[in-house]
C-alpha positions as CSV (number, residue, x, y, z in Angstrom):
1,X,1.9,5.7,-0.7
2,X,2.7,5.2,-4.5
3,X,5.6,3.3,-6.0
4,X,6.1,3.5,-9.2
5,X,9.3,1.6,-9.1
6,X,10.3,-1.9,-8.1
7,X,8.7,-2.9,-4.7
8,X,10.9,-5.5,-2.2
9,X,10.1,-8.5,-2.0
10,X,7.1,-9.8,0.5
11,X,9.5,-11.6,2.8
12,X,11.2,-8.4,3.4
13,X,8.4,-5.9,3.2
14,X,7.3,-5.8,6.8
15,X,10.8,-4.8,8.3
16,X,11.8,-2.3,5.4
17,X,8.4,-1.0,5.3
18,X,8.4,0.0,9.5
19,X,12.1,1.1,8.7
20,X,11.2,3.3,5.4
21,X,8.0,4.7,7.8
22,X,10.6,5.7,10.2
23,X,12.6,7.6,8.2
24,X,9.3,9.6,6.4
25,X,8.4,10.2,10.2
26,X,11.8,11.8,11.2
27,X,11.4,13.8,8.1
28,X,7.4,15.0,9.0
29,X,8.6,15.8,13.0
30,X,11.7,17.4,11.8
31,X,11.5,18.9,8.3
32,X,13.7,18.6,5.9
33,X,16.3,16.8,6.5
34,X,20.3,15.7,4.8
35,X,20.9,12.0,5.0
36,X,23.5,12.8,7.5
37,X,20.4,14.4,9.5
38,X,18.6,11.5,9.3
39,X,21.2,8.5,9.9
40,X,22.4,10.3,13.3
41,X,18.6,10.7,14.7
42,X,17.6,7.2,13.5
43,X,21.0,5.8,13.9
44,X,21.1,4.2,10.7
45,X,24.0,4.0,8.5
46,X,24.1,6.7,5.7
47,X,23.7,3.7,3.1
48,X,21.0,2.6,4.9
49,X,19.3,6.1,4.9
50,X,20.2,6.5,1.0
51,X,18.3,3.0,0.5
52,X,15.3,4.0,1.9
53,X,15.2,7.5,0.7
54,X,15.6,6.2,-2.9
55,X,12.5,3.9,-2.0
56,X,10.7,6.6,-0.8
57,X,11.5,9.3,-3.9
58,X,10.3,6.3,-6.1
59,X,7.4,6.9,-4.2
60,X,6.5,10.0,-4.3
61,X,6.8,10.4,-0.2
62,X,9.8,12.3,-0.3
63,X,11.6,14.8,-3.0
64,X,14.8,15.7,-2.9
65,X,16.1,19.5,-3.5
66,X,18.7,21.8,-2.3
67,X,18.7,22.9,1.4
68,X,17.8,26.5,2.1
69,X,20.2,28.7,3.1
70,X,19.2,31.8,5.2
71,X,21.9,34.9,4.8
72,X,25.0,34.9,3.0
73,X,26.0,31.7,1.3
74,X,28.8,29.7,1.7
75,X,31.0,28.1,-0.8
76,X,30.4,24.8,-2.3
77,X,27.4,23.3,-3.2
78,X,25.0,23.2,-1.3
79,X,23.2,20.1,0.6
80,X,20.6,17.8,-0.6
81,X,18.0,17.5,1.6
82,X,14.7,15.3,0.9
83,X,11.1,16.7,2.1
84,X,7.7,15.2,2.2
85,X,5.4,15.3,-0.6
86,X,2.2,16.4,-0.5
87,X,1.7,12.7,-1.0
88,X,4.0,12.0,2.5
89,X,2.0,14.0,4.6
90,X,-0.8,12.8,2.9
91,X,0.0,9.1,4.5
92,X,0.4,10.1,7.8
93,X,-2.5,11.7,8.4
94,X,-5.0,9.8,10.0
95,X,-8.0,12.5,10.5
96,X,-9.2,10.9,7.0
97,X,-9.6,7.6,8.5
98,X,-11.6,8.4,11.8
99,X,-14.0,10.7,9.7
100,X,-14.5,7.7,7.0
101,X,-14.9,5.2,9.8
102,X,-17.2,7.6,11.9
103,X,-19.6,8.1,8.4
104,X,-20.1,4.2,7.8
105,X,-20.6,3.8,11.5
106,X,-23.2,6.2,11.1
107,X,-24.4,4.4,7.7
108,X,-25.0,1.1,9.6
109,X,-26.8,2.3,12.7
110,X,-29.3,4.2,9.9
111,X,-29.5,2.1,7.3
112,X,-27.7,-1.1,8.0
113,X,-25.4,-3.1,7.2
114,X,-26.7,-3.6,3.3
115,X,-26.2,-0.2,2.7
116,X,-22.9,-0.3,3.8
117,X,-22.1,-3.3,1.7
118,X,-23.8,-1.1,-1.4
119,X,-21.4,1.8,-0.8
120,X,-17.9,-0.4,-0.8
121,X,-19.5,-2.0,-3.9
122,X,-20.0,1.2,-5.5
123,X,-16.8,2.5,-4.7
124,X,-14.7,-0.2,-5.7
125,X,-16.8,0.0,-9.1
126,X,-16.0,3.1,-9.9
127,X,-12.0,2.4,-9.0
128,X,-12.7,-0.7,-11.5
129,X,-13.1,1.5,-14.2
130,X,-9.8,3.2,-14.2
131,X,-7.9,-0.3,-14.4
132,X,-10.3,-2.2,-16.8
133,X,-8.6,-0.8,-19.9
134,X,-4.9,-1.8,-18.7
135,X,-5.5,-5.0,-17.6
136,X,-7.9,-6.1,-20.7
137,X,-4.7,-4.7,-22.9
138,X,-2.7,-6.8,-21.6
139,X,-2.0,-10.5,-22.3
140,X,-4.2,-12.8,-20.6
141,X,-0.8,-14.4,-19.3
142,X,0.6,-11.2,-17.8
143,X,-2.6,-9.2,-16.7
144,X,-1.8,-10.2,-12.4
145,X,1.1,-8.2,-13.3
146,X,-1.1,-5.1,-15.3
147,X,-3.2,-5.0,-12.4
148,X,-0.4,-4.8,-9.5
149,X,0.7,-2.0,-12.0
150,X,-2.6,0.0,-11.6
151,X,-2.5,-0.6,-8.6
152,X,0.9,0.5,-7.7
153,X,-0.5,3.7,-9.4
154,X,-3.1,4.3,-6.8
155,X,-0.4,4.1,-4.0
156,X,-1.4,0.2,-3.1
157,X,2.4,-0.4,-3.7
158,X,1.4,-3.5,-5.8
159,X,3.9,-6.6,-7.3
160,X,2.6,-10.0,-9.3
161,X,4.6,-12.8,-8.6
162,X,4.6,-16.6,-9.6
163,X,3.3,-18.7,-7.1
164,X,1.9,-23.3,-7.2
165,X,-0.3,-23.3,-9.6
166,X,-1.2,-19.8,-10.2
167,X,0.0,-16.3,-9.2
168,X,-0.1,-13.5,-5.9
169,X,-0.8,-10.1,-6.0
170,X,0.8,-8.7,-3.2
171,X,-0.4,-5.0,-1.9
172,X,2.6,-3.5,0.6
173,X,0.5,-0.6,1.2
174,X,-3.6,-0.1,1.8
175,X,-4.5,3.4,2.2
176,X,-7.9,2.3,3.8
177,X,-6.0,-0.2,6.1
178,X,-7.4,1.4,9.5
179,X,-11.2,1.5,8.0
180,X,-11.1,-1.6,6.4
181,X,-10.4,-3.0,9.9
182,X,-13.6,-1.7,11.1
183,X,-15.5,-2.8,7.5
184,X,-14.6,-5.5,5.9
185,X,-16.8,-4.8,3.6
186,X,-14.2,-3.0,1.9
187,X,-12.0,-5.3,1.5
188,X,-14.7,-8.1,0.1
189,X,-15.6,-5.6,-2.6
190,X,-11.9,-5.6,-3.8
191,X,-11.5,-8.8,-3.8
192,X,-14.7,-9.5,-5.7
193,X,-12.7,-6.5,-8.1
194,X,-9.8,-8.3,-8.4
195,X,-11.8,-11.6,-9.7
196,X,-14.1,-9.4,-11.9
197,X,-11.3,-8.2,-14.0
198,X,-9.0,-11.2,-13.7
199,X,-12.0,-13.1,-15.1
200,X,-11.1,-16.2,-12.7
201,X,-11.9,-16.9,-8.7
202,X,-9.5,-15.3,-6.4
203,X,-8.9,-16.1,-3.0
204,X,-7.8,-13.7,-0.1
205,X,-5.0,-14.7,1.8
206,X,-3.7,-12.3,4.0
207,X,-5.0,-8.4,4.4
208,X,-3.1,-5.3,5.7
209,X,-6.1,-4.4,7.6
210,X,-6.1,-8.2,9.9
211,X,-2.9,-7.4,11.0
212,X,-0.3,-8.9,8.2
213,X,2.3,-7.2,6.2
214,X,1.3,-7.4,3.0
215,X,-2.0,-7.5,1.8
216,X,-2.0,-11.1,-0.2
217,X,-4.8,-12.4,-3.0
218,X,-4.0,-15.9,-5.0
219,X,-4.8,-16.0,-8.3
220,X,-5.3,-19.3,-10.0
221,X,-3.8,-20.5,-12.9
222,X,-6.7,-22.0,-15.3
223,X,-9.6,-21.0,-13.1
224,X,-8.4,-23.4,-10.2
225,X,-9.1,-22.9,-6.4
226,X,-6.7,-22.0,-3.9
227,X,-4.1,-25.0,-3.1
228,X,-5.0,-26.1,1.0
229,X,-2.0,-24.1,2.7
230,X,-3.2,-21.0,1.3
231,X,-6.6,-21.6,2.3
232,X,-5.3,-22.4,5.4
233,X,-3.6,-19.4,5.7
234,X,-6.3,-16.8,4.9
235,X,-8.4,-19.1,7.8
236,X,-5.4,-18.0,10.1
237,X,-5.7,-14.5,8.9
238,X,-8.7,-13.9,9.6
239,X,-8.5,-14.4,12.7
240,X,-5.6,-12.3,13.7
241,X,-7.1,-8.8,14.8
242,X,-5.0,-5.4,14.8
243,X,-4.0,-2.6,12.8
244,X,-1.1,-2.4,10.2
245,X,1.7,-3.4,11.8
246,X,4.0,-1.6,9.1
């Protein structure tokens, strides 16, 4: 899902991200829907419907527009209600993920695991290209932040924030999550992306697709190496199995 505008904070991402899926769900089983519509079937406050809805539109999952009305129409204006966007529906469909899954399966009982390792390179090479030209305009202070903005743009829901001795690039969303689980591969190829246009070592802390919240990468500061706890913590993530909790 994108977001082009400002993502919450990675302590918080985990529970507003499952709420914010609820409400795009309610939408998808129900159609469009008035916040009103929303806060009774979830039983969420209004605010707390607006909120997320707001988070959503930034986005792109939902779009808000006037409710159809069917026969003669009544005074007043009429109601807001927010649908899915192409986009929306886009993110819950999970037919994608079994086919992609099903095609590298296929790719390593053929041709082996190498060949799968050459396609994720390839791929991420190609997604390279579309972010080189951002980040390399940027300062060399400020490009974490260019790339979680390219990012963002390719629905990875991206933010850069200050961290000991360096930076982390935080993904909310990874819309090869349930693959990637299968194929790491994947997500070695972006990470090898990520230190390829950062022009310093990163280190993987935490992935969507191991089970955390937030997909996690620490960037150092100077061309250091990851401080111990967040070493440690990528060796505790990797051993946590199960899809995206959010």
């Amino acid at each position: 899902m994108k977001n082009v505008g400002e993502a919450p904070q990675e302590e918080l991402a985990t529970g507003e991200r499952s709420t914010r899926n609820r409400v795009a769900r309610s939408i998808l089983d129900h159609g469009p829907s008035t916040v009103a519509d929303l806060a009774k079937r979830l039983g969420l406050t209004q605010a707390a419907v607006r909120r997320h809805l707001d988070a959503l539109a930034h986005e792109n999952v939902v779009v808000p527009r006037e409710q159809r009305v069917y026969g003669a129409r009544t005074r007043g204006r009429p109601a807001k209600v927010f649908a899915l966007t192409d986009c929306g529906r886009d993110a819950f469909d999970q037919s994608y993920d079994k086919l992609a899954a099903d095609a590298l399966r296929w790719i390593t009982e053929h041709h082996g695991e190498e060949a799968v390792v050459a396609f994720a390179k390839a791929r991420i090479a190609a997604q390279a290209e579309t972010y080189r030209k951002t980040v390399e305009a940027a300062p060399a202070e400020r490009r974490t932040e260019a790339l979680a903005k390219a990012l963002t743009a390719d629905g990875y829901a991206a933010t850069a924030r200050s961290a000991p001795v360096g930076e982390q690039l935080c993904q909310h969303h990874c819309p090869v999550a349930h693959v990637a689980e299968q194929f790491p591969q994947l997500c070695e190829a972006e990470t090898e992306m990520f230190s390829e246009l950062l022009g310093t070592h990163v280190q993987r802390l935490a992935t969507i697709a191991h089970g955390d919240g937030v997909c996690t990468t620490f960037v150092p500061r100077g061309g250091g190496s990851a401080p111990e706890t967040a070493q440690t913590t990528h060796s505790a993530s990797a051993r946590t199995a199960g899809r995206n909790p959010a």
